[in-house]
N, C-alpha and C positions, 0 to 999 in steps of 0.2 A: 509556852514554856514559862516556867514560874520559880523564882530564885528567892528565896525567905519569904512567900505569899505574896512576890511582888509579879505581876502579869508580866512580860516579858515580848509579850507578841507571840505572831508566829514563828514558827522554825520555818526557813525559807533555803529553796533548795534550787539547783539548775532545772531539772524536769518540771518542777511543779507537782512533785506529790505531795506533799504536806502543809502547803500554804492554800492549797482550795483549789488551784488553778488548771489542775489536769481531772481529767473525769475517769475514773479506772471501772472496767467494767466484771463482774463476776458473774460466777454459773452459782446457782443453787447448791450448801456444801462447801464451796471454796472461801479460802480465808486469806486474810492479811494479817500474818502474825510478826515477820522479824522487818525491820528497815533500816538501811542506811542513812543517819543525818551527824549534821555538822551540832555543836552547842557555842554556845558564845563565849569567849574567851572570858568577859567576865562571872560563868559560870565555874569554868575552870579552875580559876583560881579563888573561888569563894569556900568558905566550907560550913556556909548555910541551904539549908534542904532546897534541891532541886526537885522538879516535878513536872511530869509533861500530862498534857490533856489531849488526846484524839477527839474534834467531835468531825461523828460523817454521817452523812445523808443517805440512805436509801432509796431507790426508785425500784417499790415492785411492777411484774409481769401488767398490773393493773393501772401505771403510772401514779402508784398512790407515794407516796414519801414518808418515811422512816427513820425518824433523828434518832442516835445512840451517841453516848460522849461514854470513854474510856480514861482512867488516870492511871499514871506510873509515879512512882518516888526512887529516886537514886539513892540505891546503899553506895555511898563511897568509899567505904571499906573494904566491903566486897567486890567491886566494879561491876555491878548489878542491878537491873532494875526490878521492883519491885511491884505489881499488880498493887492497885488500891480498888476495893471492891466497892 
């Protein structure tokens, strides 16, 4: 999580999906597109740019590994996030 380019850490959560901690396993085709998390209150009340980063690991059928990192930017406006390509 990232609040005016400042890192913030991780988003930490009861399960363990978003801070590294749980291992989620997929089929071939299947995605992770929407999640439930919490943001820190001092986000909340700021109203300089928020932005979250996904990075995940891969493990193909081959046990080879596959880093991808993803970014979002919060429109506040629109209560929306925004893909960052």
């Amino acid at each position: 999580m990232f609040l005016g380019g400042r890192d913030l850490g991780l988003v930490h959560d009861a399960k363990g999906y978003y801070d590294g901690h749980k291992e989620i396993r997929f089929e071939p085709g299947e995605g992770y597109e929407d999640g439930v998390f919490s943001i820190l209150e001092e986000c909340v009340k700021s109203d300089e740019e928020l932005g979250l980063r996904v990075d995940v690991t891969l493990i193909d059928p081959r046990n080879i590994e596959h880093k991808i990192s993803r970014s979002w930017t919060y429109l506040r406006d629109k209560n929306d996030w925004s893909y960052e390509p």
